[in-house]
C-alpha positions as CSV (number, residue, x, y, z in Angstrom):
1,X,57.6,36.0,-28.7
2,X,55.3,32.9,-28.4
3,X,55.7,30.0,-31.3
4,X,52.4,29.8,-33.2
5,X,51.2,25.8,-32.7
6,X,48.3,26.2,-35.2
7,X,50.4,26.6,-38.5
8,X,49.0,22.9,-39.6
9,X,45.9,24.2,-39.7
10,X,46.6,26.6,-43.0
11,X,44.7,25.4,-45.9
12,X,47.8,25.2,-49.1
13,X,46.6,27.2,-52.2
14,X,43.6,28.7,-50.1
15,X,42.0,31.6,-51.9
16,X,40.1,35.0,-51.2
17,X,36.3,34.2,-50.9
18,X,36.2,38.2,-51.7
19,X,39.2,39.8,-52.8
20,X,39.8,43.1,-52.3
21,X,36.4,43.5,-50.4
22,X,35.6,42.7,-46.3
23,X,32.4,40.3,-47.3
24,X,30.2,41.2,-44.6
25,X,31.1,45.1,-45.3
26,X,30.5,44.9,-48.7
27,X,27.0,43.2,-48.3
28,X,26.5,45.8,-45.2
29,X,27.4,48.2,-47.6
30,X,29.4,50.4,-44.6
31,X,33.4,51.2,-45.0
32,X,36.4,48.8,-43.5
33,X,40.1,49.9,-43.5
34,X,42.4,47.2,-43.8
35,X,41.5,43.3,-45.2
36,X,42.4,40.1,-43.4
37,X,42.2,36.5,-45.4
38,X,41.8,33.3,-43.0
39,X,44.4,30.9,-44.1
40,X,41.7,27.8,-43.4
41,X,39.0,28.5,-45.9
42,X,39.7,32.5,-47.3
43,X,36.9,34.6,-45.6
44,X,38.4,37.5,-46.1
45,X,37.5,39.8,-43.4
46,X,37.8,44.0,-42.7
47,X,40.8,44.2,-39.1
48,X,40.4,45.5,-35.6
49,X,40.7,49.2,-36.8
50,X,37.4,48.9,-38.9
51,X,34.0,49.6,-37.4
52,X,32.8,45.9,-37.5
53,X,36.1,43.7,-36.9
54,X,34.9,40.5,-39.2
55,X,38.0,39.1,-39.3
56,X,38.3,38.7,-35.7
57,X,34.2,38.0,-35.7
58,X,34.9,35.1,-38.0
59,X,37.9,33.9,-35.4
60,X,35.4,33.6,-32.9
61,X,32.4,32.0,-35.0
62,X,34.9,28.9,-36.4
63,X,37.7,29.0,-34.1
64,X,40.2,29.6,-37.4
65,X,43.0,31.2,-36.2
66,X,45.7,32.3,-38.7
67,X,45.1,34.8,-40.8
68,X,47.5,37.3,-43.0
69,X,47.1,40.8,-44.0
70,X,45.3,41.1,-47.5
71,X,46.6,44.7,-47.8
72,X,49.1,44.8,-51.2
73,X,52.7,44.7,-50.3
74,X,52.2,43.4,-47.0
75,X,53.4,39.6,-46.5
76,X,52.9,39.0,-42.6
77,X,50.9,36.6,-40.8
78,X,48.8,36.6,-37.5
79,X,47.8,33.8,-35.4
80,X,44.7,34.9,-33.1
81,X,45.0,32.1,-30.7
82,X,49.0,32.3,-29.8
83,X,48.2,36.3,-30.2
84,X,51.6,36.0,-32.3
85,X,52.9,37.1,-35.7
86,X,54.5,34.1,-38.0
C-alpha cells in the first residue's frame, strides 16, 4: 500500500461546512448515498457511489486531497492523490 505524503496538509479542528448533508446535493435538491468531509477546509461532499460525486468534484476544483468518511461509526481516511487509505 502507498504512504500518503499529503497528511500535512489536514487542517487540525477542521469542521463540516454541512453536516449530515452533501452541500451541492442539498442545494440541487437530488439524493447522495454516502458523505465525504475534506480534511483542508470541511466541504463535505456526497462519494463516488452517488449520482453527482462532489467529493471527488471538489478534489479536482482545489486540488484538496484527504478526505474521511462522514458516515457515523466509520473512522477511515482517504487520500485522492496517493489513491491510499490512512
Amino acid at each position: 500500500m502507498e504512504q500518503c505524503t499529503h497528511q500535512n496538509q489536514i487542517k487540525a479542528g477542521v469542521k463540516a461546512k454541512t453536516p449530515g448533508a452533501c452541500e451541492e446535493c442539498q442545494k440541487l435538491g437530488q439524493p447522495w448515498v454516502h458523505l465525504r468531509m475534506c480534511l483542508t477546509c470541511g466541504h463535505v461532499g456526497c462519494c463516488n457511489n452517488s449520482k453527482n460525486k462532489h467529493a471527488q468534484k471538489h478534489f479536482e476544483k482545489t486540488k484538496h486531497p484527504i478526505v474521511q468518511s462522514a458516515q457515523p461509526n466509520e473512522k477511515w481516511r482517504y487520500c485522492f492523490i496517493d489513491d491510499t487509505y490512512l
